[in-house]
C-alpha positions in Angstrom: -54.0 -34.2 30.6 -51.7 -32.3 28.4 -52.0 -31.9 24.8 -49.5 -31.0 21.6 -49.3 -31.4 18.3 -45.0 -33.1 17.2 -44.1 -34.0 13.7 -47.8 -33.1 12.7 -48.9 -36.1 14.8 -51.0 -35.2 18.3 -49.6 -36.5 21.4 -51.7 -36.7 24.3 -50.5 -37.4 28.1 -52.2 -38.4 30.6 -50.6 -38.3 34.4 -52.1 -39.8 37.5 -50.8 -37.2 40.6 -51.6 -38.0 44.5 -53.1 -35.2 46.5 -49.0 -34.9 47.7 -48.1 -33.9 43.8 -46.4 -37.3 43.4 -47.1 -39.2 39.6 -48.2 -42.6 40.4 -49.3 -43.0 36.9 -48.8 -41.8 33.4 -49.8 -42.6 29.6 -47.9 -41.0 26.5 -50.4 -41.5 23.5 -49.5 -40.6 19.5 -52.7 -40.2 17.3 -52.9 -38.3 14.0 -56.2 -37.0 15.5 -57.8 -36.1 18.9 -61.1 -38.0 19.2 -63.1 -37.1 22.6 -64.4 -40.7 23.2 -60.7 -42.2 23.0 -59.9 -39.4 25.9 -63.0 -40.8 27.6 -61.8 -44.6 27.6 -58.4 -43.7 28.6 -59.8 -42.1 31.6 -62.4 -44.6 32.2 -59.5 -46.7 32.7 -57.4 -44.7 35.1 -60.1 -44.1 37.0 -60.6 -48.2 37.6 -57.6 -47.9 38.5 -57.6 -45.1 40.8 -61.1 -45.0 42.2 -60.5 -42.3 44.0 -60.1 -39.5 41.3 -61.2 -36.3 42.1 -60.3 -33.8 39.4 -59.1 -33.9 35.7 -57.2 -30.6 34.6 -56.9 -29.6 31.5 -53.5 -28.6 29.4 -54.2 -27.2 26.2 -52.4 -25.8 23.1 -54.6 -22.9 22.3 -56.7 -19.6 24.2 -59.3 -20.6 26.5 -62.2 -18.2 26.6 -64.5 -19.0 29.3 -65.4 -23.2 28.2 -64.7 -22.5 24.7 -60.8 -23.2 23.2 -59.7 -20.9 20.3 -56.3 -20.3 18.0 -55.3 -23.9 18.9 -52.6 -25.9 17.7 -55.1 -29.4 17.6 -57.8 -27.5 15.6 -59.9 -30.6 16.3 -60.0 -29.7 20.0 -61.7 -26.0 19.3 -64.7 -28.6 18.4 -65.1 -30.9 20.6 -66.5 -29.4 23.3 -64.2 -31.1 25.9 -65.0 -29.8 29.1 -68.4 -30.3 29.2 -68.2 -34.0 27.7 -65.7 -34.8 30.5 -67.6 -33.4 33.2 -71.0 -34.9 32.4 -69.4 -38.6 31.7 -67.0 -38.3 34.9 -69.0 -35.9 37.5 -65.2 -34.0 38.6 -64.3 -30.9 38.7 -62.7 -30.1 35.1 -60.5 -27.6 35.0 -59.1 -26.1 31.0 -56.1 -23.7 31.1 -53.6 -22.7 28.4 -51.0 -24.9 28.5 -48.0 -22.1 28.2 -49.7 -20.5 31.5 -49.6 -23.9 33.3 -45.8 -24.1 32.5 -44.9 -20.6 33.7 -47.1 -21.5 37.1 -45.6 -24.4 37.6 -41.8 -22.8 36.4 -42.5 -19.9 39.5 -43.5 -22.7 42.1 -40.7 -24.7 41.3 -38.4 -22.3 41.4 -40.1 -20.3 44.5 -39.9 -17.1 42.5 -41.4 -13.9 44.2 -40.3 -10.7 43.1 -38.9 -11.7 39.6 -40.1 -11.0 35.8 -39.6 -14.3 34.0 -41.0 -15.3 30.4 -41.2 -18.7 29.1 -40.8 -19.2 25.4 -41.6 -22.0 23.1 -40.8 -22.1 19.7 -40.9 -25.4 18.0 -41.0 -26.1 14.6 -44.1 -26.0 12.6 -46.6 -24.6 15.1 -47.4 -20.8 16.3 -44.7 -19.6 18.9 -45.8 -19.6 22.4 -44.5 -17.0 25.3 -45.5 -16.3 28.5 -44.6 -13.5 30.9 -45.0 -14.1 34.7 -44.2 -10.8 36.2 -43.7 -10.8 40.3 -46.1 -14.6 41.1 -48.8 -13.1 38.2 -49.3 -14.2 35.0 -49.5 -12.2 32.6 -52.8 -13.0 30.6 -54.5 -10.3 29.2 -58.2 -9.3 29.0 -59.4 -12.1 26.7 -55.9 -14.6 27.3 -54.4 -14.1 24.3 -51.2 -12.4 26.1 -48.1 -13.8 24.8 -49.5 -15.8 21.8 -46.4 -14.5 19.9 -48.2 -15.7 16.0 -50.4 -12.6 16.6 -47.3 -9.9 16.4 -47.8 -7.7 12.9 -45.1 -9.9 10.9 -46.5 -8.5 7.4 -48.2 -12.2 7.0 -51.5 -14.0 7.9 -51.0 -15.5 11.3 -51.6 -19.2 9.3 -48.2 -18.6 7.6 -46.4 -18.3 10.4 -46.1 -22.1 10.9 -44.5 -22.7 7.5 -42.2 -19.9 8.7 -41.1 -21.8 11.9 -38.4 -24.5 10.7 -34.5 -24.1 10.6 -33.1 -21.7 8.3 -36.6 -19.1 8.4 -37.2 -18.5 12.0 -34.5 -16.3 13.3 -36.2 -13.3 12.3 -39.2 -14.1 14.2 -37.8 -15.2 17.3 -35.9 -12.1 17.2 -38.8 -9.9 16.4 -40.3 -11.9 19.2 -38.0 -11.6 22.1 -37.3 -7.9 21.2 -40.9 -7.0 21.6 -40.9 -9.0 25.1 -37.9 -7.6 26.8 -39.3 -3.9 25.2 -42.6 -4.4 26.8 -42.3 -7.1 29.6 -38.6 -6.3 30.7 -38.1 -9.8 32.2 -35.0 -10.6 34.0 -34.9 -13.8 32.8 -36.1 -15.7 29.4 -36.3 -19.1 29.4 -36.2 -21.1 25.6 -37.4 -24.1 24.6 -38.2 -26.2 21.3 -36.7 -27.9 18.7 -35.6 -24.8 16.5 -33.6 -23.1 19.8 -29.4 -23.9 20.0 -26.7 -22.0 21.1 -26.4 -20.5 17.7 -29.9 -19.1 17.6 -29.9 -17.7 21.0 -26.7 -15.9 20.4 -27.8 -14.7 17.2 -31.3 -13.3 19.0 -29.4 -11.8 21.5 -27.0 -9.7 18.8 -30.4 -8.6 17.3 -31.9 -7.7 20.7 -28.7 -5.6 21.4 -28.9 -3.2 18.2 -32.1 -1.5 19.8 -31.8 -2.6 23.8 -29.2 -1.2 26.1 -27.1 -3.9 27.8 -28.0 -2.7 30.9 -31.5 -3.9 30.1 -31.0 -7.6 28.4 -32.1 -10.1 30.2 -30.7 -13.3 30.9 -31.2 -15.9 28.1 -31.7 -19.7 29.5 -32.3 -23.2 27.6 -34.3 -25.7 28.7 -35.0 -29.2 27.1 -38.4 -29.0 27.8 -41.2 -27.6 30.3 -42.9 -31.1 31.2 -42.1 -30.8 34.4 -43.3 -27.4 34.6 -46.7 -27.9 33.0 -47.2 -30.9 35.4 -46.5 -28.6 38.3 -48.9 -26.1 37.4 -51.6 -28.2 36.2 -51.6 -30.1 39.6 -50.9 -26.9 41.8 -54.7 -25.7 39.5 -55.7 -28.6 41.6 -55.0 -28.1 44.7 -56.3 -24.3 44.2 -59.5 -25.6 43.5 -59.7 -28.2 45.9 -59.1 -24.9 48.6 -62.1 -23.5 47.1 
């Protein structure tokens, strides 16, 4: 199950994988709020259909200390104690993992990336910009998981303001600020965009502010993507077969 917030509406997605990473099911949901008993009936109802369920995994939009979610984008969520609901109605394993890290798992497998530095970088409009930095297979979390949640950087605002800052016409000063500080401090060979606010314009236009400070040399190399579904999917079900190993 992923979740994320579009348009100020929450979509929630639901995907049904075989033990062979295969989706033999999925469910695309739009709701103005997350309610933990509608998650429950939508999984009470894959699972008649799939009786054979063994694990639900966890996508979220937000840092994930221990069971408890914090700093998400669906404030409802950092309430409703999800994990434990899910695992005393269904009796599976439940696994909870930021969604960004999921992507850049799933990104590395997908590619088969070994020895590279490669950050993944969200930045949609009207929610908190999201990076992640895998560096040689690891990701790059932090001591509490707040590594890469980009709304925290000293911007000379409150960290709520950010948001409003995040639409077309505002945001190319953060991004900048944003990817400068990354290639500074992670020095990734590669940094990959996605989100409605990125274009061609707005990455070169990041890049000519990267350059004033960061010797070419040294600049990575900017890619965009449409989306990281298929990465998030990838990581979330490669979470499973990890624990399943266990």
């Amino acid at each position: 199950m992923s979740f994320a917030v579009n348009q100020g509406m929450r979509n929630v997605d639901y995907y049904v994988v075989s033990a062979t990473g295969n989706i033999i099911r999925k469910e695309c949901t739009v709701c103005e709020t997350i309610d933990c008993e509608n998650v429950i009936s939508v999984i009470d109802g894959l699972i008649s259909d799939c009786s054979s369920m063994k694990q639900i995994v966890l996508g979220i939009p937000g840092v994930i200390d221990g069971a408890e979610i914090e700093f998400c984008d669906i404030k409802e969520l950092e309430i409703a104690d999800i994990k434990r609901k899910l695992q005393e109605r269904f009796k599976l394993i439940v696994s909870m993992e930021n969604d960004m890290h999921c992507m850049a798992y799933g990104y590395g497998r997908k590619k088969q990336l070994v020895n590279e530095v490669i950050t993944l970088a969200g930045f949609p409009s009207h929610i908190l910009p999201g990076t992640v930095t895998m560096h040689k297979g690891q990701i790059i979390s932090g001591y509490n998981g707040i590594a890469g949640l980009a709304g925290f950087m000293p911007f000379g605002i409150n960290p709520d303001e950010v948001p409003d800052m995040m639409v077309e016409g505002k945001c190319l000063d953060i991004i900048s600020r944003i990817i400068g500080a990354i290639i500074a401090f992670q020095n990734p060979n590669e940094i990959v965009f996605s989100g409605d606010l990125i274009n061609n314009k707005i990455l070169s236009e990041v890049k000519d502010y990267c350059r004033r400070s960061i010797p070419e040399k040294y600049m990575p190399v900017f890619k965009m993507v449409p989306g990281f579904t298929e990465y998030l999917i990838e990581g979330m079900f490669q979470i499973a077969v990890e624990n399943k190993e266990l």
